[in-house]
C-alpha positions in Angstrom: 49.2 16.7 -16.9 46.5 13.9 -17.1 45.7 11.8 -14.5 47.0 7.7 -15.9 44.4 5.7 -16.4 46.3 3.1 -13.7 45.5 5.8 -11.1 42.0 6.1 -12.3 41.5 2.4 -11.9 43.2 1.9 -8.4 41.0 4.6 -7.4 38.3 3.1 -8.5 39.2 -0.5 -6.7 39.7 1.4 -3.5 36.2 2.9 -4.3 34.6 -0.7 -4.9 36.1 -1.9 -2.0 34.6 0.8 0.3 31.1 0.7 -1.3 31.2 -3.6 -1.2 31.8 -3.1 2.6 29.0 0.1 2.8 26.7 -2.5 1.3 27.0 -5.3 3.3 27.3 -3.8 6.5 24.0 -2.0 6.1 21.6 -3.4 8.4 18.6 -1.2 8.1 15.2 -0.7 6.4 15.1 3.2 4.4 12.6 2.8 1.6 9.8 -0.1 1.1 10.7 0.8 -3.1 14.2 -1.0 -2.4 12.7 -4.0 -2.6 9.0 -4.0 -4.1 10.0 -1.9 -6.8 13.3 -3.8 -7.9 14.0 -7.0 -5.8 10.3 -8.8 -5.8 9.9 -8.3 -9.4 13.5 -9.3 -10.2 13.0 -12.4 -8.1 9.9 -13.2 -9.6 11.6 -12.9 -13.6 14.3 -15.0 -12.1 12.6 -17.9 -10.1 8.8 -17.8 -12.1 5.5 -16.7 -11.2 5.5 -19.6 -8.5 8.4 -17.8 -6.6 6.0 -16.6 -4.0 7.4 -12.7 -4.9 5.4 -10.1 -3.7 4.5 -8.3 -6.9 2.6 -4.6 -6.2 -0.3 -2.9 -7.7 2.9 -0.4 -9.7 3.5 -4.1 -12.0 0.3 -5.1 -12.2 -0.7 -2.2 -13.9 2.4 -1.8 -16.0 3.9 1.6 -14.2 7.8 0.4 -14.0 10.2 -0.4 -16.2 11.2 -3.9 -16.2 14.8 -2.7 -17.5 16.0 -2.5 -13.9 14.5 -5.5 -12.2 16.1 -7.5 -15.4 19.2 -6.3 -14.0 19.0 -8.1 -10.8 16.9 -11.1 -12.0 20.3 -12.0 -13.9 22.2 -11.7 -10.6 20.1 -13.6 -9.3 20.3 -16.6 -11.7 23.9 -16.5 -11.9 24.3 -16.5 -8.2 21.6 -19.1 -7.8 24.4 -20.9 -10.4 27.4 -20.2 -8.8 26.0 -21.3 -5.4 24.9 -24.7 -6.7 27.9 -25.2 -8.2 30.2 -24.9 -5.1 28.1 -27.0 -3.2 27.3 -24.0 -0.4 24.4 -25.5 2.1 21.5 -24.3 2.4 21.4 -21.3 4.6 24.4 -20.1 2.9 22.7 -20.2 -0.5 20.2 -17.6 1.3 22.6 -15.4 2.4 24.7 -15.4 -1.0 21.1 -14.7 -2.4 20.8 -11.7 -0.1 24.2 -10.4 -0.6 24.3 -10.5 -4.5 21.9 -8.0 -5.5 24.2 -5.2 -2.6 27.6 -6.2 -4.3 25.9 -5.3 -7.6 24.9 -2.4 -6.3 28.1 -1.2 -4.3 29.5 -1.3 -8.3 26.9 1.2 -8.9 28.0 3.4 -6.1 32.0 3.1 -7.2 30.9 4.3 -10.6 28.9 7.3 -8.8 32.0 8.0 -6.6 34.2 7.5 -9.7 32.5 9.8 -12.0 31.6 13.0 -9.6 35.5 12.9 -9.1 36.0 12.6 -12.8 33.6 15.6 -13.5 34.8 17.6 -11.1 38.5 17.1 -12.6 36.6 18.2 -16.0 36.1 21.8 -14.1 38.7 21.5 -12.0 41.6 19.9 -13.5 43.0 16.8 -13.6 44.5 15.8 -10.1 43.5 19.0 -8.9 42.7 19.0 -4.8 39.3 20.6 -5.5 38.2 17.6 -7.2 40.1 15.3 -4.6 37.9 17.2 -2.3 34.5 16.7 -4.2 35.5 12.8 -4.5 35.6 13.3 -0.5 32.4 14.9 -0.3 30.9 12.1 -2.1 32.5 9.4 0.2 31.8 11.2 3.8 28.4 11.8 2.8 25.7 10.0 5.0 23.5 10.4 2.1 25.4 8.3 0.3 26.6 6.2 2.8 23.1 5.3 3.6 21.6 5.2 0.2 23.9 4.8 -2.6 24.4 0.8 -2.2 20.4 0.2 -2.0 18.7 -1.7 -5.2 16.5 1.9 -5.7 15.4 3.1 -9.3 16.9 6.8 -7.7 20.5 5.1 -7.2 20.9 3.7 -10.3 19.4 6.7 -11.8 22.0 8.8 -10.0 24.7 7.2 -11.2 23.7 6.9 -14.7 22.8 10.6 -15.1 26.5 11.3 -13.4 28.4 9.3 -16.4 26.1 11.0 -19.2 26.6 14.0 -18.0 30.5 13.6 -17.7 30.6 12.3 -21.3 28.0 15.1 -22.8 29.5 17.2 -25.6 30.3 20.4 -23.0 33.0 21.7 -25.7 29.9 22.7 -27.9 29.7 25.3 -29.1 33.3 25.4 -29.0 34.7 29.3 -28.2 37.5 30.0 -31.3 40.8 32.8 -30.2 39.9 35.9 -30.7 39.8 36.5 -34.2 42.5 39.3 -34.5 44.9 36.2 -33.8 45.7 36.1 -37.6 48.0 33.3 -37.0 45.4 31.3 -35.3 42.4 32.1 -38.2 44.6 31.2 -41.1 45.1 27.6 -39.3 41.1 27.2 -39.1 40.5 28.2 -42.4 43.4 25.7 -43.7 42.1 23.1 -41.6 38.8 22.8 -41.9 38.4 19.1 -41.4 40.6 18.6 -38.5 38.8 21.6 -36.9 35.6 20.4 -37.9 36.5 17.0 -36.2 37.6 18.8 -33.1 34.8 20.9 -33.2 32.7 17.9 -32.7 34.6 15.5 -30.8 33.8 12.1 -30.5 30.4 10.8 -31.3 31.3 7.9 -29.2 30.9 10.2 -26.3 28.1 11.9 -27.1 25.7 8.8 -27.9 26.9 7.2 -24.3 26.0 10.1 -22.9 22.7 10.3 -25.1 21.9 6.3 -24.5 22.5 6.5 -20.5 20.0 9.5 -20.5 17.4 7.7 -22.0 18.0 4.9 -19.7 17.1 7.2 -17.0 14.4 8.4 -18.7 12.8 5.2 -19.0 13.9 4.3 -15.1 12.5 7.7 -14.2 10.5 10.2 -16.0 11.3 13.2 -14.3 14.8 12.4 -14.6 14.0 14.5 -18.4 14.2 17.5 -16.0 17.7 16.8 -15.9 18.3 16.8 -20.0 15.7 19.7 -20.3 18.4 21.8 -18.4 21.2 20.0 -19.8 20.6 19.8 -23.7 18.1 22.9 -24.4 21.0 25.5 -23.7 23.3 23.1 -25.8 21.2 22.7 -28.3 20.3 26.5 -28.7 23.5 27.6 -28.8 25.3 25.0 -31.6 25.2 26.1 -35.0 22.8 24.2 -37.8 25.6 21.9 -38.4 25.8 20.4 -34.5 21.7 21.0 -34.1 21.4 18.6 -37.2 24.1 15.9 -35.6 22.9 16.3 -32.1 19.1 16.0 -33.4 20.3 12.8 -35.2 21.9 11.3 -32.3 18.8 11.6 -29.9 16.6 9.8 -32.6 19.2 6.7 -32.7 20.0 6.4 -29.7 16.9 6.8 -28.0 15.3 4.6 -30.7 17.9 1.7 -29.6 16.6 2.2 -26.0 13.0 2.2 -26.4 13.8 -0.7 -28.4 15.5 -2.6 -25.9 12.9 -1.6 -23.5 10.0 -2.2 -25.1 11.6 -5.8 -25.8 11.9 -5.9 -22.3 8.6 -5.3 -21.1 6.9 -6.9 -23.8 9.0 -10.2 -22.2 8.1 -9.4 -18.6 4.1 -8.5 -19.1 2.9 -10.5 -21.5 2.0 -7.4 -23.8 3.6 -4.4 -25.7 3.3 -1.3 -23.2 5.0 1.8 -22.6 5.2 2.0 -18.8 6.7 5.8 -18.8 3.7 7.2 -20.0 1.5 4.7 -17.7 3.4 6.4 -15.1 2.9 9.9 -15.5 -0.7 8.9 -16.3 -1.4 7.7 -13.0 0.5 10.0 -10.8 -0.4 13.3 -12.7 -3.6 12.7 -14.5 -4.9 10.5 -11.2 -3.3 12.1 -8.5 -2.5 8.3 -7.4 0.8 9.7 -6.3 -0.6 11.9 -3.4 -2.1 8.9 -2.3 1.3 8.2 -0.1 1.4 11.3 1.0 1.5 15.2 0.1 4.4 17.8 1.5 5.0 21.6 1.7 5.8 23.6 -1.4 9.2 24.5 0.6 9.6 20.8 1.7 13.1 20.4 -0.4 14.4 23.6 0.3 13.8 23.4 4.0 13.9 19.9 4.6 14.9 17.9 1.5 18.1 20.0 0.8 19.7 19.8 4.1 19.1 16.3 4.4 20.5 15.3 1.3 23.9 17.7 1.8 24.0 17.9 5.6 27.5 19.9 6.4 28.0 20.0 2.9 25.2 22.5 2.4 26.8 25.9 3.2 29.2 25.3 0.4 27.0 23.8 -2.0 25.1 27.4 -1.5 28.5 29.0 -1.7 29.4 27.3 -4.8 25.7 27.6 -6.4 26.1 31.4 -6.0 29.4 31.5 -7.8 28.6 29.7 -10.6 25.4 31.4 -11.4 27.5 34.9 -10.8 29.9 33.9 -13.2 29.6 35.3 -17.0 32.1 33.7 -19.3 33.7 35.6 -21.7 35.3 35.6 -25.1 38.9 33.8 -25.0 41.6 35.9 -23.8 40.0 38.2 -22.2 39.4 38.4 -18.3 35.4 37.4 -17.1 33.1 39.0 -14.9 32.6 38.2 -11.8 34.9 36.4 -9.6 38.3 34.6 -10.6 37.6 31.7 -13.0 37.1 28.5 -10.9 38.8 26.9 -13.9 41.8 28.7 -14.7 42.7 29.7 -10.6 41.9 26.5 -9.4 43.7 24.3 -11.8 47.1 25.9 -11.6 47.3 26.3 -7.5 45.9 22.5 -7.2 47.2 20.5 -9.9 50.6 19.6 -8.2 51.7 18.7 -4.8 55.1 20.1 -5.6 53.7 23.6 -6.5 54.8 26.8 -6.4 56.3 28.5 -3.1 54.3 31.5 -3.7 51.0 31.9 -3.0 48.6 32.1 -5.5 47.4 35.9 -5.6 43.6 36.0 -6.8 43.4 37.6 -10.2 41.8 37.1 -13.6 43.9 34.4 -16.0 43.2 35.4 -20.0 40.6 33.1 -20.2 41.0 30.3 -22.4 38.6 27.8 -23.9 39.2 25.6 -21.4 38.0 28.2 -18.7 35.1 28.4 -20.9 34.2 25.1 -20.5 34.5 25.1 -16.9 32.4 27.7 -16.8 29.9 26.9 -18.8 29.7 23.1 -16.9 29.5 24.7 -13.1 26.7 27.0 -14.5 24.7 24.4 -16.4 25.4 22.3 -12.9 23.8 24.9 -10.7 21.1 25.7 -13.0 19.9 21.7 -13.3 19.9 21.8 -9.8 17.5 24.6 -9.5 15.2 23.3 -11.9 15.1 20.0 -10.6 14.4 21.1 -7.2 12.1 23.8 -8.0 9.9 21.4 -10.7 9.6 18.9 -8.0 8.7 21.1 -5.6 5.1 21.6 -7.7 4.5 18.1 -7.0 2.5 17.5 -4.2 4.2 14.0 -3.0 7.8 14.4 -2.1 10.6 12.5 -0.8 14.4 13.5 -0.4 15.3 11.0 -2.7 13.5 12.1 -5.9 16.5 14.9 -5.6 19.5 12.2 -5.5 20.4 12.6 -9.1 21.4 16.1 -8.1 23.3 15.6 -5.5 26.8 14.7 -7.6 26.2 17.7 -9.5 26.1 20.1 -5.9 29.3 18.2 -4.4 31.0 19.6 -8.0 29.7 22.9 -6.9 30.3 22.6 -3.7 34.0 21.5 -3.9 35.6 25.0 -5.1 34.4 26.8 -1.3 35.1 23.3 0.4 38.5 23.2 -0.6 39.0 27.2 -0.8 37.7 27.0 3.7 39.6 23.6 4.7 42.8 24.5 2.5 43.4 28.3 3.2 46.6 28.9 4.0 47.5 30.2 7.6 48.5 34.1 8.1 51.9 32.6 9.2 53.0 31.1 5.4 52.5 34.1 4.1 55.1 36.9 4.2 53.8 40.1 5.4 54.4 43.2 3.1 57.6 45.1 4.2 59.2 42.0 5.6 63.2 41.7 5.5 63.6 38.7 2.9 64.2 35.4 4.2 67.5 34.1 3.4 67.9 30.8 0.4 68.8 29.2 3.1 65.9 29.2 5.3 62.9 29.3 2.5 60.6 26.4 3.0 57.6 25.7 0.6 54.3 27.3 1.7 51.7 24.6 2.3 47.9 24.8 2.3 47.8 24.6 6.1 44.0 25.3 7.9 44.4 26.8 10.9 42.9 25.6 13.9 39.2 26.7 13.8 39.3 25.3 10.5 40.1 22.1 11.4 38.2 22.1 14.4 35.3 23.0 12.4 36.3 19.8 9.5 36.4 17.6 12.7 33.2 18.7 14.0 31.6 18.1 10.5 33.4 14.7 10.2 32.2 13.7 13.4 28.7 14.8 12.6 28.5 12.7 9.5 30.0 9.5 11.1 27.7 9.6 13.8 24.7 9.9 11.2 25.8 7.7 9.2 27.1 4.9 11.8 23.5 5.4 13.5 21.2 5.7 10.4 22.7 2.5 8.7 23.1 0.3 11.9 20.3 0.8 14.0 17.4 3.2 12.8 14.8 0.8 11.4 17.3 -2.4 11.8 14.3 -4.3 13.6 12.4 -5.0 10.2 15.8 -6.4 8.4 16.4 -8.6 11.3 13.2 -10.3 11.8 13.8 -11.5 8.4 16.6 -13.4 9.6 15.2 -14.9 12.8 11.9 -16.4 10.9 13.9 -17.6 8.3 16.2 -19.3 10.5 13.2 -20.7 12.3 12.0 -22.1 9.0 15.2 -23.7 8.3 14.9 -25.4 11.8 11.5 -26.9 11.3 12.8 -27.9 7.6 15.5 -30.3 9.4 12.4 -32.2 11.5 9.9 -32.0 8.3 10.9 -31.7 4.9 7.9 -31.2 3.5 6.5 -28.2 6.4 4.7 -24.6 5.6 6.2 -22.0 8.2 3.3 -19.1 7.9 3.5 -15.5 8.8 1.7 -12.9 9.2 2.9 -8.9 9.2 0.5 -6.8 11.5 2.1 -3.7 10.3 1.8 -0.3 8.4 2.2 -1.8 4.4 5.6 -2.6 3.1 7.2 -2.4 6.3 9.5 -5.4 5.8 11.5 -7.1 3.0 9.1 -9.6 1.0 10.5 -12.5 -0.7 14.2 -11.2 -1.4 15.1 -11.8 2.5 12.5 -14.4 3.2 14.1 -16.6 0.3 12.3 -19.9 0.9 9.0 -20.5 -1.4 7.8 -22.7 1.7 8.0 -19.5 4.0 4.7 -18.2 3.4 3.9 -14.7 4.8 1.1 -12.2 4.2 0.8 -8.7 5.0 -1.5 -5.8 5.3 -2.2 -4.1 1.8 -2.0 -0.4 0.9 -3.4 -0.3 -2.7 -4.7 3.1 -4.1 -8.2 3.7 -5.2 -7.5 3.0 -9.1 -11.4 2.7 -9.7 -12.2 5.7 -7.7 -12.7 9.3 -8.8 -10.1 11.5 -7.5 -13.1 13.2 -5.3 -13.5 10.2 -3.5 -10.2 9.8 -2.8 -10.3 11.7 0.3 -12.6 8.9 2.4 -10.5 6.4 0.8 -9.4 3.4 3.6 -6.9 0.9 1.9 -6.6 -2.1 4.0 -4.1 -1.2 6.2 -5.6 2.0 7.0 -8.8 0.5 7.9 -6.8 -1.7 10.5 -5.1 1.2 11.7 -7.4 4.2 11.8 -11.5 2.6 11.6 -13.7 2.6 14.2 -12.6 0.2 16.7 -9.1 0.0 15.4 -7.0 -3.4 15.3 -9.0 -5.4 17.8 -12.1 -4.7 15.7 -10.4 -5.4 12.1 -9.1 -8.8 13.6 -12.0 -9.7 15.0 -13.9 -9.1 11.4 -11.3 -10.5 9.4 -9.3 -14.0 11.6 -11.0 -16.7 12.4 -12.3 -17.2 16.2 -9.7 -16.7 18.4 -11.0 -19.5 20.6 -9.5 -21.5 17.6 -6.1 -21.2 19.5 -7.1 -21.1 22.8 -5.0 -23.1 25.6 -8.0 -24.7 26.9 -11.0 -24.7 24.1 -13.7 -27.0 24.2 -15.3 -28.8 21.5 -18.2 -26.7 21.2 -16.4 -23.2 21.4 -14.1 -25.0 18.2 -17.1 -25.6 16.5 -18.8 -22.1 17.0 -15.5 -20.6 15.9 -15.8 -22.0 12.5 -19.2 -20.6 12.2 -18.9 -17.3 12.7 -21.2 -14.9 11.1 -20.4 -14.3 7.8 -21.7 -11.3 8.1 -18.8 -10.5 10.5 -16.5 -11.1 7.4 -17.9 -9.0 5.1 -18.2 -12.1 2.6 -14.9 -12.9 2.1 -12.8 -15.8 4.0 -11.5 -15.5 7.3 -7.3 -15.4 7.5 -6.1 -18.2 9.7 -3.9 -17.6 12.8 -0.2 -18.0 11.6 2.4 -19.9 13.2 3.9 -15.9 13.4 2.5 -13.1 14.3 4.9 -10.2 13.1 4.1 -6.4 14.7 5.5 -3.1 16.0 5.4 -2.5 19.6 2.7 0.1 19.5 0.3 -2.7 18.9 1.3 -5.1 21.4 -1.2 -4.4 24.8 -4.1 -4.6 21.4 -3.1 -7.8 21.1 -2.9 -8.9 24.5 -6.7 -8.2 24.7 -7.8 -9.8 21.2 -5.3 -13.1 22.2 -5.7 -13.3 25.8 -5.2 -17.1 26.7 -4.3 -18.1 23.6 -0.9 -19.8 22.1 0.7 -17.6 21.3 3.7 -16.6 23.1 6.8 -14.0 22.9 9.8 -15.5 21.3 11.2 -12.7 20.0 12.1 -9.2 19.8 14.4 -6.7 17.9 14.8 -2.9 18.4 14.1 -0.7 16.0 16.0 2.1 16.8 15.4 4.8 19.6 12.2 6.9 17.5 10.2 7.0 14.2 8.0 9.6 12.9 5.5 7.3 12.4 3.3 6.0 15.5 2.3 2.8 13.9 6.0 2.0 13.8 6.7 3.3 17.1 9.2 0.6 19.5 10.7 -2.5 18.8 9.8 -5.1 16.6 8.0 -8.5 18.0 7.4 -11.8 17.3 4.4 -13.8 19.0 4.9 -18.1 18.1 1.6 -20.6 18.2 3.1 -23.2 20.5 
C-alpha cells in the first residue's frame, strides 16, 4: 500500500515547521564558511559592491561557485521588498534580514528530513516503521539539529545529493523471473515495448537525479565521490542499450548545468571562469587547503564518525555490516547471507494492524523488489566507505566534509535501530509446548521493548537533547550576540546623528564573527584581523608563513607588540594627553609601521577574554572602558578563543 501523497505533504509541513523553529532558535557560531562562503557574497550580489560585504581571498580568486550565494542574494532582495513594503522600522528590517536567509534554509533541511524518510521507504517499504525510525534518526540527531538549518555549501549539498539519489534509476539493470517461468517469458517477448518502457522508467527521474548531482558537483567537487560510487556500478552493469541512454543523459544534463553556471559566474566575476577546477587547483596542486589546518589519517573514523552519528553509530556499524554481507540473488530464490532487509522488513512493518503472530526470521523468494533493496543498502554502505576513506587522504579535515553521507548511514542504520528498540518482549511470545490460549483471551502481539531497551532509548534521547540543547544555545553564542549589542548601539547613535560612522574593530583569531549579514547597516564599519594563505609563496615556504592574524597572535612580543606597530599612539586616547604627547603620537616612526598606515582606535574594541589583561597594559589610562560582555560557552579548543566575549567603548 503506498503511502498518499496528502500524508507525504503533512509530513513534510510538520517537518518545515520543526526545521523553521531549529533555525531561528539557533544562537551560536559553528563554521566561519556559514557566512563568508555564502552570506557575504550573497549580500554583496544583492546590495552592490558598496554593501560593505566582507568578500574573502576564496572569491577573489574565483574558487566558489556563485550558484549558491545567488540563492540567498534573491532572498535577500525580496525580503529587502517585502520589508519595505509593510512599512517594518528599521531594526525590524535587520532582523527580517537576518531571519530570511535561516527560513530558506530550514526548507532545505525539511527536504533532507523528507527525502532520507522517502529513501528509506524505497528499501524499506512504504509506511514501514523502519523508515519511520530512520525519519527519527534524522530529526533527533544533534548533527542535524546543529547544522542542517545553517547557509553551508555542505547542507545544501547534503540535501541535494539525498533527492538525486532517491530519484536515481536503482531498478537498472532490472532482475527478469527466472526464466523457466514460461508464462512470464512469453509476456516479455510479446511486450517488448511496455517492457522496454518499464525497463527504463522514467527519464524524468533519472535527469533530476542527474541535474541535482551536477549541482553538487559544481557546489562541491568531492561531492563526485558520491556519483563515482553511485553510477560506476550502474553504469557497468546496464546493458549497451541503458549505457547509451544513461551516457546521453549525463551530457545534457550536465551541459544545462555548466550552462547555467557558467552564466552565473560569468555575471558575478566579471569574466568566464570555471571555479571547480580553480578549486581543486589550489587545494591539491597548492596545498592552500592545509593551510587551515592538517588531521590524522584516522581523524573521521575516530573522531569525524562518532561526531557526526553520536548514539546512532553502533547501528549505523550494524547496518554497514549487513548490507555489505548481503549477496542478492536471482528472483525467486532465497539470498545469502542474512534475511532480506527488504522482503522481512516490509511485511512485519508495513501495517499497524499486522499480524498476531510474530514474524519468524526466514528467507522470502526474493523478488525484484528485494533486489532493489538490496542492491540500494549495499551501494549506500559502499559510498559511505569511499567517501570517508577518499577524504581521509586529504590532509585538512573537518566533520562536515562527511555530511552528505550521513542520510545515507541513518538508511543503514534504521533496519538494527528499529530491529533493538522494537523487539518484542519474551512475554508476547508463546513459549513452545504452551496449552493454547483460548479465542477468547488472544490479544495482538505488539512490538513492545522491554525495559533495558527503553532505558537505553531514553539514555540516548537524553544524550542528544542535552548536546543538542547545549551546542546550539550556548557553545560559541558570544560571537552571534555581540553582533546584536553593536548593532543596537549603532541604531542608538543613528537616532542623535543621522549621518554618524559607528567603527569596530575584531581583535580576534580571523572569521571569528558574522561580517556584514548580522552587522546589516553599511554605516557600521568594522575590520578585523586577516588570515589569507600564501598564494604567491612556494609550498616550501609555507611552513614560516605568518598571515596577519597569526603574527598578532604568535610573533615575538605577541598582541601588545603587533598593536603597538600597527595603531596609532595610544596617547591619542588617553584621559589626560597633552598637546605635545598628541602631536608626537601622530609622528610615530614610520619605521614602526612597516610603511603602511597606522589603524585608528575604534569607537569598539571587540576581543576574547584571553586577551583582555594584554590590553589592560597596551591601553592603560586610556578611554576605553567595559560596556559589555557575552559568554561564550563554558570551553573551546582553541586558546585564542578561550572565555567570554568583550567589548571595550571610547567614551
Amino acid at each position: 500500500m503506498q503511502t498518499q501523497p496528502t500524508t507525504k505533504l503533512t509530513v513534510f509541513g510538520l517537518l518545515l515547521a520543526l526545521r523553521i523553529v531549529n533555525a531561528l532558535t539557533l544562537r551560536t557560531f559553528f563554521q566561519p564558511d556559514e557566512y563568508y562562503q555564502s552570506l557575504e557574497p550573497a549580500w554583496q550580489l544583492a546590495f552592490g559592491q558598496d554593501s560593505q560585504a566582507f568578500i574573502t581571498w576564496e572569491w577573489k580568486n574565483q574558487l566558489r561557485s556563485s550558484l549558491h550565494p545567488a540563492i540567498f542574494a534573491a532572498v535577500y532582495r525580496v525580503a529587502t521588498k517585502l520589508a519595505a513594503l509593510a512599512g517594518v522600522s528599521v531594526p525590524l528590517q535587520a532582523d527580517v534580514l537576518i531571519a530570511a536567509p535561516k527560513v530558506t534554509q530550514a526548507v532545505f533541511a525539511a527536504l533532507l528530513d523528507l527525502y532520507t524518510w522517502k529513501l528509506a521507504e524505497k528499501v524499506y517499504g512504504s509506511r514501514s516503521r523502519t523508515a519511520y525510525t530512520a525519519l527519527a534518526l534524522s530529526i533527533v540527531s544533534p548533527w542535524q539539529w546543529l547544522c542542517s538549518t545553517r547557509t553551508l555549501s555542505n547542507c545544501l549539498e547534503t540535501t541535494i545529493s539525498t533527492i538525486a539519489v532517491y530519484y536515481w534509476p536503482w531498478h537498472w539493470p532490472r532482475h527478469w523471473p527466472n526464466t523457466a517461468d514460461k508464462d512470464s517469458d512469453h509476456r516479455r517477448r510479446n511486450s517488448n515495448q511496455t517492457a522496454s518502457q518499464d525497463f527504463l522508467g522514467p527519464l524524468s527521474h533519472l535527469r533530476i537525479s542527474l541535474s541535482l548531482a551536477a549541482f553538487a558537483c559544481l557546489l562541491r567537487p568531492t561531492n563526485a565521490l558520491i556519483w563515482l560510487a553511485v553510477a560506476v556500478p550502474t553504469f557497468w552493469q546496464c546493458s549497451t542499450r541503458l549505457r547509451y541512454v544513461l551516457a546521453r543523459e549525463v551530457v545534457l544534463c550536465g551541459s544545462a548545468v555548466l550552462a547555467v553556471s557558467a552564466v552565473s559566474d560569468r555575471a558575478y566575476y566579471g569574466t568566464w571562469t570555471f571555479p571547480p577546477l580553480r578549486f581543486l587547483y589550489f587545494n591539491l596542486v597548492q596545498s592552500l587547503a592545509v593551510f587551515y589546518g592538517r588531521n590524522r589519517p584516522d581523524y573521521y573514523l575516530t573522531e569525524g564518525l562518532p561526531l557526526l552519528l553520536t548514539t546512532a553509530l553502533p547501528f549505523a556499524v550494524q547496518g554497514l555490516c549487513q548490507a555489505l554481507r548481503q549477496r542478492p540473488a536471482s528472483p525467486g530464490t532465497p539470498p545469502t547471507g542474512p534475511p532480506s532487509t527488504s522482503s522481512a522488513g516490509k511485511s512485519d512493518e508495513t501495517s499497524s494492524s499486522s499480524s498476531a503472530t510474530p514474524a519468524v526470521p526466514q528467507h522470502p523468494a526474493y523478488s525484484p523488489s528485494d533486489a532493489v533493496s538490496d542492491r540500494i543498502l549495499a551501494r549506500l554502505a559502499w559510498t559511505s566507505i569511499i567517501v570517508t576513506m577518499s577524504m581521509s587522504l586529504i590532509s585538512h579535515k573537518e566533520v562536515r566534509f562527511l555530511y552528505p553521507i550521513l542520510p545515507f548511514l541513518h538508511v543503514l542504520s534504521a533496519k538494527p535501530a528499529a530491529s533493538f528498540f522494537l523487539a518484542p518482549t519474551a512475554s508476547s511470545l508463546a513459549p513452545t509446548g504452551s496449552p493454547p490460549t483460548p479465542p477468547s483471551q488472544t490479544t495482538p502481539t505488539r512490538l513492545t521493548p522491554s525495559t533495558l531497551r527503553r532505558t537505553l532509548l531514553l539514555l540516548a534521547l537524553t544524550l542528544n537533547t542535552t548536546l543538542t540543547t547545549y551546542l546550539s544555545l550556548y557553545h560559541q553564542a558570544g560571537v552571534i550576540s555581540v553582533t546584536h549589542y553593536l548593532r543596537t548601539q549603532h541604531l542608538s547613535r543613528l537616532s542623535i546623528s543621522p549621518s554618524t560612522t559607528t567603527t569596530v574593530a575584531f581583535l580576534m583569531p580571523c572569521h571569528s564573527t558574522p561580517f556584514r549579514s548580522h552587522l546589516i547597516h553599511p554605516s557600521l564599519t568594522a575590520w578585523s584581523l586577516t588570515c589569507n594563505p600564501p598564494l604567491s609563496l612556494s609550498p616550501s615556504a609555507h611552513s614560516t608563513y605568518l598571515d596577519e592574524a597569526d603574527a598578532f597572535y604568535l610573533s615575538p612580543g605577541g598582541p601588545a607588540k603587533w598593536l603597538k606597530e600597527n595603531m596609532e599612539h595610544p596617547d591619542l586616547i588617553r584621559k589626560t594627553s597633552s598637546r605635545s604627547a598628541r602631536h608626537w603620537g601622530n609622528l610615530e616612526p614610520a619605521k614602526q609601521s612597516q610603511g603602511t598606515e597606522r589603524r585608528k582606535w575604534p569607537l569598539y574594541l571587540v576581543f576574547f577574554e584571553q586577551l583582555e589583561e594584554t590590553l589592560r597594559d597596551v591601553l592603560r589610562g586610556s578611554r576605553y572602558r567595559e560596556c559589555w560582555r557575552g559568554g561564550n560557552g563554558v570551553w573551546n579548543e582553541d586558546w585564542r578563543r578561550r572565555g567570554d566575549v568583550v567589548v571595550w567603548c571610547l567614551e
